[in-house]
BALUM-294212 format. One record per residue (C-alpha): residue in one letter; x, y, z. Coordinates in steps of 0.001 Angstrom, whole numbers, padded with zeros to 6 digits, always signed. Layout:
BALUM-294212
AXYZ...
//
This chain:
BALUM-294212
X+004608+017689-011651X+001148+017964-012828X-002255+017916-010641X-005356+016987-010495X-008147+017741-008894X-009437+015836-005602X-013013+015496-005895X-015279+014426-002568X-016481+011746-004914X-014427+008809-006085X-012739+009767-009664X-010060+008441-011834X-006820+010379-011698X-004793+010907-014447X-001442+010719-013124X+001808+012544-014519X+004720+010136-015162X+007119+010871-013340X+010028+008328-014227X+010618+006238-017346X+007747+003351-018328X+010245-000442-018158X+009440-003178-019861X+007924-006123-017811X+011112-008387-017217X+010976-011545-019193X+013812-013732-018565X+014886-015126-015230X+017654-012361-015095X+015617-009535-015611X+013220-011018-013111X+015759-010991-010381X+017069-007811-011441X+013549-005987-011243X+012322-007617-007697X+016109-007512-006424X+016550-003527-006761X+015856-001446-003368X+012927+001058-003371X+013733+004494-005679X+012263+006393-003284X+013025+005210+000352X+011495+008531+002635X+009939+011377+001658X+009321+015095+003480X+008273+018188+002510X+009402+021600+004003X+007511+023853+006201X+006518+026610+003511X+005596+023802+001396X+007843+025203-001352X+010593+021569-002035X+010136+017954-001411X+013154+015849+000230X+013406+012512-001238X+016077+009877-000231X+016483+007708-003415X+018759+004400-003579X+021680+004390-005050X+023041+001570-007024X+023913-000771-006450X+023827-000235-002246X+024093+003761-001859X+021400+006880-001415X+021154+009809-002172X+018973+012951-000813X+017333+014938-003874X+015383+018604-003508X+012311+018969-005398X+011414+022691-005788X+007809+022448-006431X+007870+026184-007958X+010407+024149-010854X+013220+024085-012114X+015171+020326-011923X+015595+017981-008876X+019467+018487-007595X+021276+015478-005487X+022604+017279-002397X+024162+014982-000282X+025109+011069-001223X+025856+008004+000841X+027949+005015-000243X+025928+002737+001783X+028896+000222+003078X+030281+002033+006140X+027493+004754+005923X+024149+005074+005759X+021518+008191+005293X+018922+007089+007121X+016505+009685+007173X+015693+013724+006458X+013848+016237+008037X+013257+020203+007292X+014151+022063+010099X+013279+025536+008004X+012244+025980+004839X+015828+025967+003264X+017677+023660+006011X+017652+019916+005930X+018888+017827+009171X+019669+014342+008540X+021016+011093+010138X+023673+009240+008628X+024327+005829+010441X+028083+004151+010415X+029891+001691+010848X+033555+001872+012634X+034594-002005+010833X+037368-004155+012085X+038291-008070+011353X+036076-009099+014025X+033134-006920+014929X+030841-004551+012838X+029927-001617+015438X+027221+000777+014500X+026731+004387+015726X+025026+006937+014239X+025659+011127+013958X+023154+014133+012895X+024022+016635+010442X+022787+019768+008675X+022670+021354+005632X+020681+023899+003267X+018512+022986+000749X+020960+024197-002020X+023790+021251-000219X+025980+023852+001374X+026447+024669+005012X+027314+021097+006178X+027791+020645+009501X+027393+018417+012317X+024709+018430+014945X+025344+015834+017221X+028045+016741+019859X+031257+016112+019609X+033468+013450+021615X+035996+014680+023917X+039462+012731+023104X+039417+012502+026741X+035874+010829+026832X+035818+007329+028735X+033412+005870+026399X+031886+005803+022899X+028654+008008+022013X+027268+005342+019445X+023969+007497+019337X+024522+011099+018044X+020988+011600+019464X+017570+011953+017492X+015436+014965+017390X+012483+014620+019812X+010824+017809+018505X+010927+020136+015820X+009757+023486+017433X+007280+024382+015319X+006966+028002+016845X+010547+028724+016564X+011800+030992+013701X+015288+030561+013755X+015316+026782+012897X+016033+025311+016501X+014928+022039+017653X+015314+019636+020592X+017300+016802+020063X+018872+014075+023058X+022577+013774+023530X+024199+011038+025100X+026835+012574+027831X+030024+010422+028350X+032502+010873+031309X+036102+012075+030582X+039509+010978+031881X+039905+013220+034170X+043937+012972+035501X+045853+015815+035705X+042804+018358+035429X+039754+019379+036913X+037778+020614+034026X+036789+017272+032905X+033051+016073+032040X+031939+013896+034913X+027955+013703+034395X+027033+011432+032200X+023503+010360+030791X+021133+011055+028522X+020355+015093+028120X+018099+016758+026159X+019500+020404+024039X+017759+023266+022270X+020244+023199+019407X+019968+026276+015963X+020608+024068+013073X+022032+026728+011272X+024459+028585+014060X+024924+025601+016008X+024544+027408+019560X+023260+024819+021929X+021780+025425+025623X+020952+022550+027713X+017347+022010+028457X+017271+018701+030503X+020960+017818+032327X+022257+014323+031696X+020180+011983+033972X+021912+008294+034367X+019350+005507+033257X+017356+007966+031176X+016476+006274+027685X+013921+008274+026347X+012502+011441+026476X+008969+012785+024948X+007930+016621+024732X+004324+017836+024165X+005351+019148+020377X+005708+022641+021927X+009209+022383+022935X+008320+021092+026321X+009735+017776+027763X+007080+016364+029928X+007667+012702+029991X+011375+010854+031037X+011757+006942+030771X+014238+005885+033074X+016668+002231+033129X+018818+001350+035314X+021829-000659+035618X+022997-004084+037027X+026326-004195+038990X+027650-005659+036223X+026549-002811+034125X+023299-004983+031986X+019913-003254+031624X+017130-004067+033827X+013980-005333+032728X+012351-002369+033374X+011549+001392+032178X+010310+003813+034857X+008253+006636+033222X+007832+009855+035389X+005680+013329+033862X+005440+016786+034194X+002483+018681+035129X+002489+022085+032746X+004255+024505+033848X+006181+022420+036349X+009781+021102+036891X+009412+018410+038881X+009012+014610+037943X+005722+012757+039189X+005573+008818+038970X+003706+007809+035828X+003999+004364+034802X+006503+001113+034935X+006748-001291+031824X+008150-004643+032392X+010058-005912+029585X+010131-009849+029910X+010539-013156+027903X+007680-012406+026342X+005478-008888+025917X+005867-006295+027564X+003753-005470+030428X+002898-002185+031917X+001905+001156+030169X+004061+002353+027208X+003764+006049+026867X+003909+007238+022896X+003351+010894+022557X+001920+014192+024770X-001145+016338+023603X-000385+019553+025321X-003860+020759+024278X-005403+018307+025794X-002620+017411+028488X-002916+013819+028407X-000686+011177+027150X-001400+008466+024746X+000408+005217+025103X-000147+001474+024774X-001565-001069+027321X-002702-004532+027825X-007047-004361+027469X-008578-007845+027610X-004960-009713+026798X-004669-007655+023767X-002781-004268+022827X-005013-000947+022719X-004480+002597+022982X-005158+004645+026331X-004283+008185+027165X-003311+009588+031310X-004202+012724+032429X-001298+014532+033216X-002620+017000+035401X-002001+015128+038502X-005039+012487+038778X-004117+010551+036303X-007435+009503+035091X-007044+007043+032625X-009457+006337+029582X-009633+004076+027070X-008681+005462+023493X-009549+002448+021288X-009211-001201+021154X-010144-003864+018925X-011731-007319+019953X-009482-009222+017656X-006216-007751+017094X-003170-005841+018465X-003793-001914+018110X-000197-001586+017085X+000190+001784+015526X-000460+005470+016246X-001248+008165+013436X+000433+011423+014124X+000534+014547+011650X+002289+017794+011037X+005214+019306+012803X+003878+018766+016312X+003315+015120+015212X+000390+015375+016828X-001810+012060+017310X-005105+011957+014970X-005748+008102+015144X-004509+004541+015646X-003828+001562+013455X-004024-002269+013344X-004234-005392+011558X-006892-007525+010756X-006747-008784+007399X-005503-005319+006254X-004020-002835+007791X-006813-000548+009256X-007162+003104+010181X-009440+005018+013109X-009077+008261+012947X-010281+010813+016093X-009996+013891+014203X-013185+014384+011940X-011227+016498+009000X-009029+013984+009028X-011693+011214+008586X-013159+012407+005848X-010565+013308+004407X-008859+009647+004821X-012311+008372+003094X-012166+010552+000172X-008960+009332-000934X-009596+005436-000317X-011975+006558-002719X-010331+008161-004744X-007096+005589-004793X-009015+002585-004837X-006731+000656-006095X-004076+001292-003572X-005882+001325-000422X-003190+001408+002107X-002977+005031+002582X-000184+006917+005053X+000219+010181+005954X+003783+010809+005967X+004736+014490+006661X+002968+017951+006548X+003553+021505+006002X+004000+023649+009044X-000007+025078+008410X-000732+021550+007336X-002657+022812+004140X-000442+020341+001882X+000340+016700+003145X+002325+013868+001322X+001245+010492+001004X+002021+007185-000118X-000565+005040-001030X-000010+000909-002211X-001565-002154-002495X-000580-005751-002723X-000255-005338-006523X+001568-001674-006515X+004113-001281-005149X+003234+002302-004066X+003611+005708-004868X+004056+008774-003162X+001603+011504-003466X+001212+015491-002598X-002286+016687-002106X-002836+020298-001509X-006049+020527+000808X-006971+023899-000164X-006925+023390-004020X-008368+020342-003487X-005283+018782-005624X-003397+015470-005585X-000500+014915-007864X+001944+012147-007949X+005692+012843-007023X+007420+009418-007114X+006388+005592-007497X+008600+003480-005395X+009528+000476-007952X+009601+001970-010908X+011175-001009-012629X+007690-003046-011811X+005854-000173-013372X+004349-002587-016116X+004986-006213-014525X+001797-008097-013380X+002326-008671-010087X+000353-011450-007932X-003146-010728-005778X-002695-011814-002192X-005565-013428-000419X-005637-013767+003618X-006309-017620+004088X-006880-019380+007220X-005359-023173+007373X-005709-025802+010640X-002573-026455+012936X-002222-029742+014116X-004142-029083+017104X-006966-027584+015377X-005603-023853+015782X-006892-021659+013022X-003576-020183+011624X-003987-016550+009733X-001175-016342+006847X-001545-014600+003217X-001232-016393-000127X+000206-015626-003041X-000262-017638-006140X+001686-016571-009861X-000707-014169-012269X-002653-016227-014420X-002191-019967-012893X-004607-022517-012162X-003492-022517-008641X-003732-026045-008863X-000633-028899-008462X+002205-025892-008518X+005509-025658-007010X+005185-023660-003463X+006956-021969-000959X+006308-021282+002962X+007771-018422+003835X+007827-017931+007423X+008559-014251+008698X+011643-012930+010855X+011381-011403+014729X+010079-013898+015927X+008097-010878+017586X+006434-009484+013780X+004191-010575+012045X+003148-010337+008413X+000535-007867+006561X-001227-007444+003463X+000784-005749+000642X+003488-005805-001562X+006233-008139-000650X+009458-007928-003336X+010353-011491-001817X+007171-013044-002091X+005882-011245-005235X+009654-012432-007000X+008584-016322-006564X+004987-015601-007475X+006736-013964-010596X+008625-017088-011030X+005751-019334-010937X+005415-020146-007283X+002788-020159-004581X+003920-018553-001592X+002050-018941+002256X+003176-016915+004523X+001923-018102+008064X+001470-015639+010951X+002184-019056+013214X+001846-018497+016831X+004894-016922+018704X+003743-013917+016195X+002994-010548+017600X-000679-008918+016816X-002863-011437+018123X-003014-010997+021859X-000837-012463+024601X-002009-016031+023777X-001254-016208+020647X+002342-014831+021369X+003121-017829+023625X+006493-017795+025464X+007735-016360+021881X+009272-018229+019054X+012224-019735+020535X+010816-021017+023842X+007721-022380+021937X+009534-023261+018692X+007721-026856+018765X+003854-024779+018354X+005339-022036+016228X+007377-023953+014047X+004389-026768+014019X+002403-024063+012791X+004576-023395+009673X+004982-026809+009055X+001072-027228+009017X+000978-024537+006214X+002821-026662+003939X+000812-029305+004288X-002782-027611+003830X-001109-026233+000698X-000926-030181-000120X-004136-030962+001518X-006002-028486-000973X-003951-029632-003787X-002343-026113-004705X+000901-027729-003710X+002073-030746-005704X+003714-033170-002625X+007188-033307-004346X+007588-029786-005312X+007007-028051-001994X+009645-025545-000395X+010437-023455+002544X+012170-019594+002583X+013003-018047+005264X+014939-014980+006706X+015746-014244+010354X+013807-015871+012121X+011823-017737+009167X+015070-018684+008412X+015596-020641+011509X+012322-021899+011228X+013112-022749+007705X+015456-025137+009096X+013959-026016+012165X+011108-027037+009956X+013001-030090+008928X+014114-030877+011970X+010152-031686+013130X+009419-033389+009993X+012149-034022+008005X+010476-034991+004790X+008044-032219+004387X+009961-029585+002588X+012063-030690-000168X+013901-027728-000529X+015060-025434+002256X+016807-021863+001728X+017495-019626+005217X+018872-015431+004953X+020716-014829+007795X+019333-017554+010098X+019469-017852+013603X+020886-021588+013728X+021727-022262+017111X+020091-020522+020667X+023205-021134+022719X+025110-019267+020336X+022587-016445+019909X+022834-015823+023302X+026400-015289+023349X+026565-013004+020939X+024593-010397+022809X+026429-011185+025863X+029003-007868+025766X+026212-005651+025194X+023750-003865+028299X+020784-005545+026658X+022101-009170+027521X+019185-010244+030356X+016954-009008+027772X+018481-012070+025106X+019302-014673+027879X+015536-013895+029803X+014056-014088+025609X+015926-017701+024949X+015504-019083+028022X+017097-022285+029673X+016285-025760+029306X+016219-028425+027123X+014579-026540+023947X+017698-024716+023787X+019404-027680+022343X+016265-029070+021009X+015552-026251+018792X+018741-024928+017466X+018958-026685+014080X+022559-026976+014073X+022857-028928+017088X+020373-031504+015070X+021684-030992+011695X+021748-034940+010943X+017845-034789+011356X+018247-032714+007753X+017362-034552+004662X+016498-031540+002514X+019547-030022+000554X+020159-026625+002006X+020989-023196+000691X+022666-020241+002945X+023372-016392+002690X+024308-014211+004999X+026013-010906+005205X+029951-010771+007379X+028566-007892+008954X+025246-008764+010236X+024623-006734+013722X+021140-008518+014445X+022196-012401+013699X+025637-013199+013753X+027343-014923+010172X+029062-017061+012166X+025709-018865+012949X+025483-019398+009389X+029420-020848+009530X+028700-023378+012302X+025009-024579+010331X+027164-025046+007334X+029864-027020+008862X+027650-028782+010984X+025908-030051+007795X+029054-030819+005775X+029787-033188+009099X+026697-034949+008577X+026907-035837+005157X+024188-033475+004036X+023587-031534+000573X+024495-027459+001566X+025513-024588-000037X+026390-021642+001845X+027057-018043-000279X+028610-015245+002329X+028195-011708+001486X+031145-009234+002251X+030491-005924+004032X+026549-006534+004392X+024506-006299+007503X+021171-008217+008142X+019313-006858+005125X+021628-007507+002714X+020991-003700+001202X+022513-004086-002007X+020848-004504-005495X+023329-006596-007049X+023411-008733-004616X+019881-009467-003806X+019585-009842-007779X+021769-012726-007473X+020294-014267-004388X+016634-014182-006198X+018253-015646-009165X+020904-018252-006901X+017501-019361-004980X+015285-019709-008688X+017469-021683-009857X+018232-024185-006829X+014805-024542-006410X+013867-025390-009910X+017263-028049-009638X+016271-029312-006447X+012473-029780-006936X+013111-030822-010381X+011585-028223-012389
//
């Protein structure tokens, strides 16, 4: 790795290459290849003494892989590898300067259900000492721990590697003895990640769902849930605190989960130094950032909030993760940071990296003297940086699609287009390198949730049709989160007619301005914007010409059954709602309203929409006479993680849309 030096004026950087220079792809194949392969680098962290990098890599064509970087030399070694079917390395953290703990999610698979659960484990920097954190299940236990708990804080003043992670406590069978496990509930435990000895720090409390500490090892804050009868979650999350130096719980806040947003105050992190709490509130029908006094009055001040926008995000740094600013989303993502250094410092390398001007701070050393970054843009993919703040030095350590390195990628613009009421709709456009922009073939692409919303960037999806020679709009319709309450609606199944209107009227203002020529117009969709992809034609069923859904949600009723076995079911049913819309806007209880012919994927073992929604849309279409084609992906979830695969969905859906719009 080579550096160079970070001036306080804006310079060019001469960056070391890090990974072999591709050639730009050239023929549909390679196209779908390039824009179908999964991030190389998908996390990054760096260890407390600042000495090696952790970087989880993918793994052809679905697997990862965790790689050490010593920064003193010497070649990156591959410590620990996942498969990527039935399990998943989801993230790592340093919990010393030689010991790694990571989380490796998993999938117990049968004929009928795929059911998720994830465990912790540890391991040195060299990839011996393996072992496994999270606790282990009694045979006698009465129930599953599908969470092997998360680490809520990394003990930064501890020198023996300990941290505090949650465990989820399960009664045992307790017949014929009396030394079985009857609490049960979420506890918190000081565990060594190196001799595994565990203490208890917070029992097992019933209804507890979250706990947050003050990045000094002390839980002050509990979120508490309770139960039905019939054992569903209630709609609400009861936070209590802790003054310092104090046991006992003291009412805090309630949030109110609904059919819509939430309502009430959503605690985020502790600041013992300042002993206050930031969280997230409702200011003016809009999302800002507060922080509470914990010190008994509970004074309550207003952090930051923006006139506009959602203030959806919180910065936080270094092993205490303590909070230095707040986020949100205008027509770019936006920073405010409340710690000075940190402003500046923020400044100085916008400056610096001016071409890739979204700029995250993603993990620190323990004195917080080197940080790593990633930095992108809408035509870079991103790469991730180390800067050393006392040398003044920023070097490059990874790019994150290094098969784009040299393909000219598309310039998104944030447009504004009217809805049919006269609603000004915010979306992004992307139109292909070097076109006219004029008479083209063009996509809508709505975005999944329904409670999301898109941002300026780099989108593989969007960028591979721009690639391909298509204009892409991608809406943020309302029933999209970021706006305010208004603009959310009821959400995007109860108001499907004004959020799915909304998409619809994006096609036609691509018309309407003549970027989109009337017979060559398309909609893409996953998730949810792939049920709007196919609601779309069941509003105006000769708008789109071409319709291709991921993993749609294709009928309500159905949606709501599938989360009917799990605690979060009010949640679903409360979200759908009752009434005629249900019917009204599942598109596979109108699938004779369909002119456009129809492509389908889906993955048998999606956990978030069911592939059996994507079953009943395709038969329902076949019934009705109508032009489908429906491609089912074996062992893949919702994202359909795999490189091969998404190659040949880019190249399936290139090549039906250049058939069907007559290319």
């Amino acid at each position: 790795m080579r550096f160079t030096t970070l001036g306080v004026l804006a310079g060019a950087i001469a960056m070391s290459a890090t990974t072999p220079v591709f050639a730009a792809p050239e023929t549909a194949e390679q196209a779908a290849h390039a824009f179908g392969k999964r991030e190389d680098v998908l996390s990054a962290s760096i260890a407390p003494d600042g000495k090696r990098i952790a970087l989880i890599q993918a793994r052809s064509p679905r697997g990862a892989a965790l790689t050490i970087i010593s920064l003193d030399g010497g070649a990156p070694k591959t410590i620990l590898a996942s498969e990527g079917t039935l399990d998943r390395l989801a993230g790592c953290d340093w919990s010393t300067a030689v010991r790694l703990v990571c989380t490796v999610e998993l999938r117990a698979d049968d004929s009928s259900r795929a059911i998720g659960y994830s465990r912790v484990i540890a391991l040195n920097a060299d990839g011996g000492g393996v072992t496994q954190l999270s606790s282990r299940t009694s045979s006698s236990a009465l129930a599953i721990a599908q969470n092997g708990g998360e680490i809520i804080d990394w003990l930064p003043d501890a020198d023996d590697g300990s941290v505090l992670m949650t465990r989820a406590v399960v009664p045992e069978y307790s017949t014929g003895t009396m030394l079985a496990q009857r609490r049960e509930g979420l506890a918190v435990e000081r565990v060594n990640t190196t001799t595994l000895k565990r203490s208890i720090v917070e029992p097992p409390r019933g209804g507890a769902v979250e706990y947050i500490t003050d990045g000094r090892g002390v839980v002050r804050i509990v979120g508490v849930r309770s139960r039905t009868e019939s054992g569903y979650d209630k709609n609400r999350i009861v936070y209590s605190y802790r003054k310092p130096d104090s046991r006992d719980w003291l009412p805090l806040a309630t949030l109110t989960i609904g059919a819509g947003l939430s309502e009430g105050f959503n605690p985020q992190a502790v600041d013992a130094a300042q002993n206050v709490v930031y969280g997230f509130d409702e200011q003016d029908s809009r999302r800002a950032l507060f922080r509470i006094a914990l010190d008994g009055s509970l004074k309550r001040d207003l952090v930051y909030a923006n006139p506009q926008v959602d203030v959806d995000g919180l910065i936080r740094i270094g092993r205490q993760h303590r909070v230095v600013g707040a986020s949100f989303v205008t027509d770019r993502r936006q920073s405010v940071f409340f710690d000075p250094d940190l402003q500046k410092l923020g400044a100085s390398l916008a400056r610096t990296l001016r071409g890739t001007p979204l700029v995250t701070f993603v993990d620190a050393t323990a004195d917080e003297s080197k940080l790593v970054l990633f930095a992108g843009s809408d035509t870079d993919p991103g790469k991730y940086y180390l800067f050393d703040k006392t040398a003044r030095k920023l070097g490059e350590i990874a790019p994150v699609r290094s098969l784009l390195a040299v393909t000219p990628l598309a310039e998104v613009q944030a447009v504004r287009f009217p809805a049919s009421d006269g609603t000004s709709i915010p979306g992004y456009l992307t139109l292909p390198p070097g076109s006219s922009g004029k008479g083209l073939p063009a996509i809508v692409m709505p975005h999944g949730g329904p409670g999301a919303r898109d941002e300026w960037g780099f989108d593989w999806l969007a960028q591979y049709f721009a690639n391909r020679g298509y204009a892409v709009l991608q809406p943020n319709f309302r029933g999209s989160t970021g706006y305010g309450n208004a603009w959310f609606q009821k959400n995007g199944f109860q108001s499907w007619r004004i959020a799915v209107g909304d998409v619809n009227a994006g096609g036609q203002w691509l018309v309407s301005q003549g970027i989109a020529a009337p017979s060559k117009l398309a909609i893409v969709g996953w998730s949810y914007g792939g049920y709007a992809a196919l609601q779309s034609a069941v509003l105006d069923p000769t708008l789109f010409k071409a319709i291709i859904a991921i993993a749609p949600v294709t009928d309500l009723e159905t949606l709501r059954g599938e989360a009917r076995d799990y605690a979060s079911y009010p949640m679903v049913d409360a979200f759908i709602g009752r009434g005629p819309h249900v019917r009204a806007g599942s598109p596979a209880q109108n699938a004779a309203a369909i002119t456009a012919p129809v492509l389908m994927f889906h993955g048998d073992r999606d956990q978030n929409v069911g592939v059996g929604e994507s079953r009943l849309m395709a038969d329902r279409l076949r019934e009705a006479g109508k032009s489908v084609e429906y491609i089912e992906y074996r062992q893949l979830d919702h994202q359909l993680a795999d490189d091969t695969v998404r190659a040949q969905m880019l190249a399936k859906s290139d090549a039906f849309l250049r058939k069907t719009l007559g290319l």
